[in-house]
C-alpha positions in Angstrom: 110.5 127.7 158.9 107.9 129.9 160.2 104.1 128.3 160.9 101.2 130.1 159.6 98.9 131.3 162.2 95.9 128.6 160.5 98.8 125.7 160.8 99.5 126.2 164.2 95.6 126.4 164.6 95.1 123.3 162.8 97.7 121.5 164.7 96.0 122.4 168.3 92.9 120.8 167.2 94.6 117.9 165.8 96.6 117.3 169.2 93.3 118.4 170.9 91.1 115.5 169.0 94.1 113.2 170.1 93.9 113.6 173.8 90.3 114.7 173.4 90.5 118.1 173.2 87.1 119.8 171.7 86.3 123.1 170.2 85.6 124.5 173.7 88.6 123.2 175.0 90.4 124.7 172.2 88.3 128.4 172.4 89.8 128.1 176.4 93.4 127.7 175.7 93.0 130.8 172.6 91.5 133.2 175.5 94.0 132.0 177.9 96.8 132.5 175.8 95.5 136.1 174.6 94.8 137.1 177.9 97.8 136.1 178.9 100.2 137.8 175.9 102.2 141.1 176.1 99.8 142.2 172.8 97.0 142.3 175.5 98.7 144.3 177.9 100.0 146.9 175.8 96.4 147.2 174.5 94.7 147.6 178.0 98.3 149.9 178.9 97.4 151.6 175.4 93.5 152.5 176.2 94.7 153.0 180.3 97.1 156.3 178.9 94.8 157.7 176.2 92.3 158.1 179.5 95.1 159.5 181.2 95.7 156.7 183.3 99.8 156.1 183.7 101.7 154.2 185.6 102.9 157.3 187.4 99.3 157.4 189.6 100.9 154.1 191.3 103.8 156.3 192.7 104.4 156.0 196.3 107.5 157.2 198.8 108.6 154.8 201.3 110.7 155.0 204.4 112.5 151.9 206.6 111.5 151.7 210.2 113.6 150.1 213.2 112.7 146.6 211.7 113.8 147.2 208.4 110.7 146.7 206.9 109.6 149.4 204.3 107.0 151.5 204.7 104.6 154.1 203.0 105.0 157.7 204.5 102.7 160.1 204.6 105.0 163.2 205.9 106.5 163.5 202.4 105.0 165.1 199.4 104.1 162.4 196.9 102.9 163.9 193.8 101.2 161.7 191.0 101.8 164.3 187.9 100.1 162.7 184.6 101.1 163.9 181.1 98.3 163.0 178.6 100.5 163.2 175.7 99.4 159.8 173.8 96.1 161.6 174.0 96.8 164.7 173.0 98.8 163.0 169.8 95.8 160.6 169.3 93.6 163.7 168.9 96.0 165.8 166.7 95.9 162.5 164.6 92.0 162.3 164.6 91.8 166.2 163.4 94.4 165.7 161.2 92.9 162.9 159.1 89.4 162.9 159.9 88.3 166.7 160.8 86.1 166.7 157.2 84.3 164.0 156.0 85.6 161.5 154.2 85.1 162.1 150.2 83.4 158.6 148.4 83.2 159.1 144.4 83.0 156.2 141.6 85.8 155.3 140.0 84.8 155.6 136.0 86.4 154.5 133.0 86.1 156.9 129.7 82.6 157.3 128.7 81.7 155.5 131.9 78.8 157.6 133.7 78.0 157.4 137.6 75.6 155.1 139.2 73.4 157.1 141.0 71.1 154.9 142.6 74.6 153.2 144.1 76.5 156.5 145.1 72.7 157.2 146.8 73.1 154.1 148.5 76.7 154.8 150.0 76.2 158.1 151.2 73.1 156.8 153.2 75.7 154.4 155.0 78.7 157.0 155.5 76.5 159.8 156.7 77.2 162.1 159.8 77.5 159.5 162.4 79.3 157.0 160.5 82.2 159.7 160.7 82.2 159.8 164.1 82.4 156.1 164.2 85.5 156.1 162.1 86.7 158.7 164.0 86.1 156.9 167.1 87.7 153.9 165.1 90.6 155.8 164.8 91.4 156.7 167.9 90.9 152.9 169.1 93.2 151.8 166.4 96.1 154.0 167.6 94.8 153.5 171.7 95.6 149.5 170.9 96.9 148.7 167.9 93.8 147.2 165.9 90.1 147.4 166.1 87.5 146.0 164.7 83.5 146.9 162.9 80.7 144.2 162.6 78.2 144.8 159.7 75.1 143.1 160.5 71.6 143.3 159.7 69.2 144.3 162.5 65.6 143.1 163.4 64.2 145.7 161.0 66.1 144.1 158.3 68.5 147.3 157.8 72.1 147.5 157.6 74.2 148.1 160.6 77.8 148.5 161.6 79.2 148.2 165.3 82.7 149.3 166.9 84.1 145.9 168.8 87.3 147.0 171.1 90.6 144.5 170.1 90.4 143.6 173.9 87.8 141.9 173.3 88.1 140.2 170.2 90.7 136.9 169.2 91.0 136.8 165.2 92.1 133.0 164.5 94.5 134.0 161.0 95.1 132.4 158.3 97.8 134.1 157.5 101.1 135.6 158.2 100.0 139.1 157.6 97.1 139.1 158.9 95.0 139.5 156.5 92.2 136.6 155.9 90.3 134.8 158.9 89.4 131.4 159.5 87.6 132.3 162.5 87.0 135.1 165.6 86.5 134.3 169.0 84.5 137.2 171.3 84.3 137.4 175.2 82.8 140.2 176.2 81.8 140.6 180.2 78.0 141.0 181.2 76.1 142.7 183.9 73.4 139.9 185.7 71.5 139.8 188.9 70.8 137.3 191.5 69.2 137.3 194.8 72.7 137.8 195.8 73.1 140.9 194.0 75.0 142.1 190.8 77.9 140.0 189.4 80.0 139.6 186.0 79.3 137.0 183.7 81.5 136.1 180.5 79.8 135.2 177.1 81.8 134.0 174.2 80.8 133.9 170.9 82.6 131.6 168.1 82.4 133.0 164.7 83.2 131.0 161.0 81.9 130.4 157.5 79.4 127.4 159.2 77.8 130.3 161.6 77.7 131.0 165.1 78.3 129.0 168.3 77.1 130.9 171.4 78.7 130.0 174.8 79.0 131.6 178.6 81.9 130.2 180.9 80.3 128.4 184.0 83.1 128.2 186.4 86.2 126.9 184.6 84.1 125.5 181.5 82.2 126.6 178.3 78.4 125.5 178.2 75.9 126.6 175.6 74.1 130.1 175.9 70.8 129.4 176.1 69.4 133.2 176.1 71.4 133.9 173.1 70.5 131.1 171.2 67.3 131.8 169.3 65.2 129.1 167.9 64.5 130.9 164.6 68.3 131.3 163.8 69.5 127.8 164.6 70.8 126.3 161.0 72.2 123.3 163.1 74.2 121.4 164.7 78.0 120.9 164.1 80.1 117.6 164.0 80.7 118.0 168.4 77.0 118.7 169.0 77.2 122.5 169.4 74.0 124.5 168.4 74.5 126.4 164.9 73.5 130.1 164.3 72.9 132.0 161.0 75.0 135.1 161.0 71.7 137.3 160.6 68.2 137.1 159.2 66.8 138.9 156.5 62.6 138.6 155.7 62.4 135.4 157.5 65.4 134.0 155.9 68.5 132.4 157.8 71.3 134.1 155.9 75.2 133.4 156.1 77.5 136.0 154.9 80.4 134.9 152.1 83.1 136.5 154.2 83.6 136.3 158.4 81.9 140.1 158.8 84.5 141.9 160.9 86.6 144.5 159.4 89.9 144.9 160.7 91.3 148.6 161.5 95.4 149.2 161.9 97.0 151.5 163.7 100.2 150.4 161.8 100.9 147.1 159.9 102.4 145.7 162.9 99.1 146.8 164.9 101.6 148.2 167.7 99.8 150.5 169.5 101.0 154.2 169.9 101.8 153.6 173.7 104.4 151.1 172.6 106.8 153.5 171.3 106.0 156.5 173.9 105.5 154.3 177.5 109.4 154.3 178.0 109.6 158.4 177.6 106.1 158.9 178.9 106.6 157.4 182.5 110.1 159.1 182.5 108.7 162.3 182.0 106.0 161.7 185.0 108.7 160.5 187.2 111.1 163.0 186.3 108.5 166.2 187.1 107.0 164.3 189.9 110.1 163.9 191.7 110.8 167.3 191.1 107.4 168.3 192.4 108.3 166.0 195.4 111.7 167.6 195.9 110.4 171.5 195.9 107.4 170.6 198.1 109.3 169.1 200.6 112.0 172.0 200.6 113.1 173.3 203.4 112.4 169.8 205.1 114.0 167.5 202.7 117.6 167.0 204.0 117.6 166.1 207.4 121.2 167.0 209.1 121.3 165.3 213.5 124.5 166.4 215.4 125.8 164.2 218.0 123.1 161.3 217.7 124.1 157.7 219.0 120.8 155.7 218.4 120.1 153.9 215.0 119.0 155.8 212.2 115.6 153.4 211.9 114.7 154.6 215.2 115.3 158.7 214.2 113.4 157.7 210.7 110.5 155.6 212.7 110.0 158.6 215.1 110.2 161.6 212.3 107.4 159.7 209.9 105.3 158.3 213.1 105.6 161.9 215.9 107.4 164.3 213.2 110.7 164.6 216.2 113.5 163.2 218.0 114.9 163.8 221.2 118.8 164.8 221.3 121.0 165.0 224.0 123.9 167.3 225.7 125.3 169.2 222.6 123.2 167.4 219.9 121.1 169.5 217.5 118.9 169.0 214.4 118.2 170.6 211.7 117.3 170.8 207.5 118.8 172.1 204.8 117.4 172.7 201.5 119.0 170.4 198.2 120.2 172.2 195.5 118.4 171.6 192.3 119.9 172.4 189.0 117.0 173.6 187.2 119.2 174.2 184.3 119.9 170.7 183.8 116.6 169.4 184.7 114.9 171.8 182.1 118.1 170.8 179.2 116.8 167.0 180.1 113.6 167.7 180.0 112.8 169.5 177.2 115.1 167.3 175.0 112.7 164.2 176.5 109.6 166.3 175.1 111.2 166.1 171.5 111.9 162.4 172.1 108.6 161.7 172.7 106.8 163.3 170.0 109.2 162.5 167.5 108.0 158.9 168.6 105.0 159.1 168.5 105.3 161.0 165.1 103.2 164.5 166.8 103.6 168.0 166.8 104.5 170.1 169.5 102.5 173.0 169.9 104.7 173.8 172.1 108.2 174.2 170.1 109.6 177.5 170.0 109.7 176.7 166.1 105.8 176.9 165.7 105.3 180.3 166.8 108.6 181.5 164.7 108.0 180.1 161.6 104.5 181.3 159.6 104.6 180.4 156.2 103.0 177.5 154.5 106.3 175.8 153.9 107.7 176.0 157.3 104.3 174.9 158.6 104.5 171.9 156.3 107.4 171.2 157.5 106.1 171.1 161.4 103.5 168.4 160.0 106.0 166.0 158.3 106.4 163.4 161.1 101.9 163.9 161.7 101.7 163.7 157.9 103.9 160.7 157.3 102.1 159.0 160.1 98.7 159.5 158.8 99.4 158.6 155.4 100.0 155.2 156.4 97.4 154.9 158.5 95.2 156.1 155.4 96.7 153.3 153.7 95.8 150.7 156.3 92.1 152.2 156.4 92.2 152.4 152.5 92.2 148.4 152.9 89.6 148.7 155.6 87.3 150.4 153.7 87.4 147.8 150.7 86.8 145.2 152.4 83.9 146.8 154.2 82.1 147.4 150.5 81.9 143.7 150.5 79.6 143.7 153.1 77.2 146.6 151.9 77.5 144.6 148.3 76.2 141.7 149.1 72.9 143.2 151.8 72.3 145.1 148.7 72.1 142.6 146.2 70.1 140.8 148.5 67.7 143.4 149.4 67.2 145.1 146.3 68.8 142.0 143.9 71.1 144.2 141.8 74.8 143.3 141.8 76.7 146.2 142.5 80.2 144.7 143.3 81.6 145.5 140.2 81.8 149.2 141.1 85.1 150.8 142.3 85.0 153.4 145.0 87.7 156.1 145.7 87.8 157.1 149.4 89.5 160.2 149.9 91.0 161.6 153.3 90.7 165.1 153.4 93.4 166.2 155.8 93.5 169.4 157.8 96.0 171.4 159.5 96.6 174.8 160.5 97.8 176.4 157.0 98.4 179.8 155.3 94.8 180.0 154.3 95.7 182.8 151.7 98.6 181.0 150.3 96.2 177.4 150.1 93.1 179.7 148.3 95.7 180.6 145.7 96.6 177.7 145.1 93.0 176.4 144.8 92.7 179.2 141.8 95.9 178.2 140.0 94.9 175.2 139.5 91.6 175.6 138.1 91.2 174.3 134.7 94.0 172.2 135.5 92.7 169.5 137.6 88.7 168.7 138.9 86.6 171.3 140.5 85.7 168.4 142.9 89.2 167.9 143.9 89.9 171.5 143.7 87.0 172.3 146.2 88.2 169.3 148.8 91.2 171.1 149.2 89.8 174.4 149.8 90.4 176.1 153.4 86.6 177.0 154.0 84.3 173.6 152.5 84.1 170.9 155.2 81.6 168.7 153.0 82.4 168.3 149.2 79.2 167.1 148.7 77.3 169.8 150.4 79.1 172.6 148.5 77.9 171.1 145.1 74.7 171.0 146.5 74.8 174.9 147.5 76.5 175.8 144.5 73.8 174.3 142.3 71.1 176.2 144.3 72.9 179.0 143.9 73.8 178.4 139.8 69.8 178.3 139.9 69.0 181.4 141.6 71.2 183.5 138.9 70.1 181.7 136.2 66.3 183.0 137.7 67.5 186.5 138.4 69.3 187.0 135.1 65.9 186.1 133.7 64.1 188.6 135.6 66.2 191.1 135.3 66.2 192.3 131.2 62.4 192.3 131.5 62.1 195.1 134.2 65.0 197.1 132.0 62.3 196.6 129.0 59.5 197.5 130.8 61.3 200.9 132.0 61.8 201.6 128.6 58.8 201.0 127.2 57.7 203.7 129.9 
């Protein structure tokens, strides 16, 4: 039978207070153990090749001198060629979903009207650079997996949100399916100077329902954090003799939120990054074009063919990478001859690899011979399938996301302005974009009128980026008739009257 993530938690602190084993003892062996996991390394491999950063740049071409010990040469071509395709389907996943704005509307039962004073609220949150946040959120999702937001309340008492990278961050589940925490553990590097100049220091942070324990490793232990422990915010002191923190203040007040305040974003449910399906085909696709980089480059000099030569071969290979000759003797002769490459088969291999990999990573290839060839909206939806199907559950993850993020501006606003708006249910809608038959998309915009919303029907037209905006414009412009139509019968009076 499976153990729960909080069970297995619970049991390393029991076997810790038996051998006398404390919360910092216990924060140690989580960051160890993190640090230390293949999760970890596909993150940092994940967020490595969305900078572009693959394996293929550690590429080098050896040769074995009269010792037998391997060497780097330098006489050969060695070419380091870097495909960003994770990027290039991270941003094709970032367009796809989150080009336009998020659209937030109430959720109203017959006869129910809108709260306006709330919706006002909630568009002051998600405004123009909260979309680039959850763009940004996005791409760090599918870069490693997971990534996470803290809301919290600044100096100025006003509502915040930060982006904290997974690499960082060690959720303590209580569940399975990680869902619900029990606790989060942050180490996060910092930039200090000495008289001995500038060095890295490590703060960690413990965060639960009781508040905030603030450490910095000192060598291979945890101590307090003095500088980040301030004296209006300690609540405390917990049952090993740590300092306790509020999780913010708020007019003076030493406030705890209800709920740990970090916000999970998936990539997938199994918060696999994208690199995990695509580093297999990725680096064979770099080694493949690089060797065959290599192998044209180094044409005619590539095959070496010696006549006649009685020494050993390390010594002709030591004196061809170290001087670039050899000496022969009587009849001996040297000379190279160019390797046949069957570019056929290379491009066959290669181009089937291409479709491997984006159908892995669930992309579209602007490249197929299939987008330029097929025109109509159908075919073109058909191109999207795989990027449609993949952003759809991603929607679905950040659906989740989203919910549990209200929480958080629920309860600072009940707080702040002590009216309970929790009861209200939000629709978040994902406006998705891709190249289309604009023609063929307007039509259908007009056949559905009377049919379905004018709200809906405008997030789905071609031209609006911003629902919201396009009311707005539309009422200014309702107005301006309404004025002109007014103005209008009076001058065809008056020019009678004359």
């Amino acid at each position: 039978m499976q153990i729960t993530e909080t069970e297995r938690i619970n049991y390393i602190l029991k076997k810790g207070k038996e051998n006398s084993i404390d919360l910092k003892e216990f924060i140690k062996i989580q960051i160890a153990e993190f640090e230390n996991s293949e999760e970890y390394k596909e993150m940092l491999a994940g967020m490595n090749y969305a900078q572009n950063e693959n394996d293929i740049k550690n590429k080098k071409r050896y040769w074995t001198d009269s010792r037998g010990i391997r060497r780097v040469t330098k006489k050969l071509a060695n070419n380091q060629l870097r495909h960003p395709i994770p990027r290039k389907m991270k941003l094709q996943k970032q367009g796809y979903l989150l080009k336009k704005k998020i659209t937030i509307k109430q959720v109203l039962d017959e006869n129910e009207t809108e709260n306006t004073e709330y919706i006002k609220h909630i568009k002051q949150i998600f405004n123009n650079r909260m979309h680039k946040m959850l763009k940004r959120t996005l791409g760090g999702a599918i870069d490693a997996g997971i990534i996470w937001w803290q809301p919290y309340v600044d100096e100025q008492g006003k509502f915040k949100t930060k982006l904290r990278y997974s690499i960082e961050m060690i959720p303590q589940w209580e569940d399975r399916e990680h869902e619900n925490l029990s606790a989060m553990i942050i180490k996060y590097p910092i930039i200090v100077y000495d008289k001995n100049g500038k060095k890295t220091i490590y703060k960690v942070e413990y965060w639960d329902l009781e508040g905030i324990r603030y450490f910095v490793e000192d060598g291979s232990s945890l101590i307090e954090d003095i500088e980040m422990i301030d004296e209006e915010r300690i609540i405390g002191t917990d049952n090993e003799g740590n300092t306790l923190c509020c999780h913010f203040l708020l007019n003076n007040e030493k406030c705890l939120w209800e709920k740990l305040p970090f916000i999970y974003w998936k990539y997938n449910d199994d918060e696999k990054p994208i690199i995990h399906y695509l580093k297999s085909l990725v680096d064979c696709y770099d080694k493949l074009t690089s060797t065959i980089a290599d192998t044209i480059e180094d044409t005619p000099n590539a095959v070496k063919v010696v006549k006649n030569y009685t020494q050993k071969v390390e010594e002709l290979c030591e004196n061809l990478n170290t001087f670039g000759l050899i000496l022969v003797q009587g009849d001996g002769d040297f000379k190279y001859e160019s390797p046949q490459i069957n570019i056929e088969a290379f491009k066959t291999f290669i181009e089937q690899l291409r479709k491997d990999i984006y159908e892995a990573g669930f992309g579209v290839d602007t490249e197929s011979d299939k987008f330029g060839n097929q025109p109509s909206g159908v075919a073109i939806q058909e191109l999207y399938e795989d990027l449609d199907l993949d952003c759809s559950n991603i929607e679905t993850e950040f659906q989740a996301s989203l919910e549990y993020y209200k929480f958080f501006i629920d309860s600072y606003l009940a707080l702040t302005t002590k009216v309970d708006y929790s009861n209200i249910e939000l629709e978040y809608i994902f406006n998705k974009s891709m190249i289309i038959d604009e023609s063929e998309k307007i039509q259908n915009c007009k056949n559905s009128t009377g049919q379905i919303s004018n709200k809906t029907i405008r997030a789905n037209h071609p031209w609006v980026q911003d629902t919201d905006a396009e009311e707005r414009q539309i009422v200014i412009e309702q107005k301006e008739d309404d004025e002109y139509s007014q103005i209008i019968p009076n001058k065809i009076g008056d020019d009678n009257e004359e």
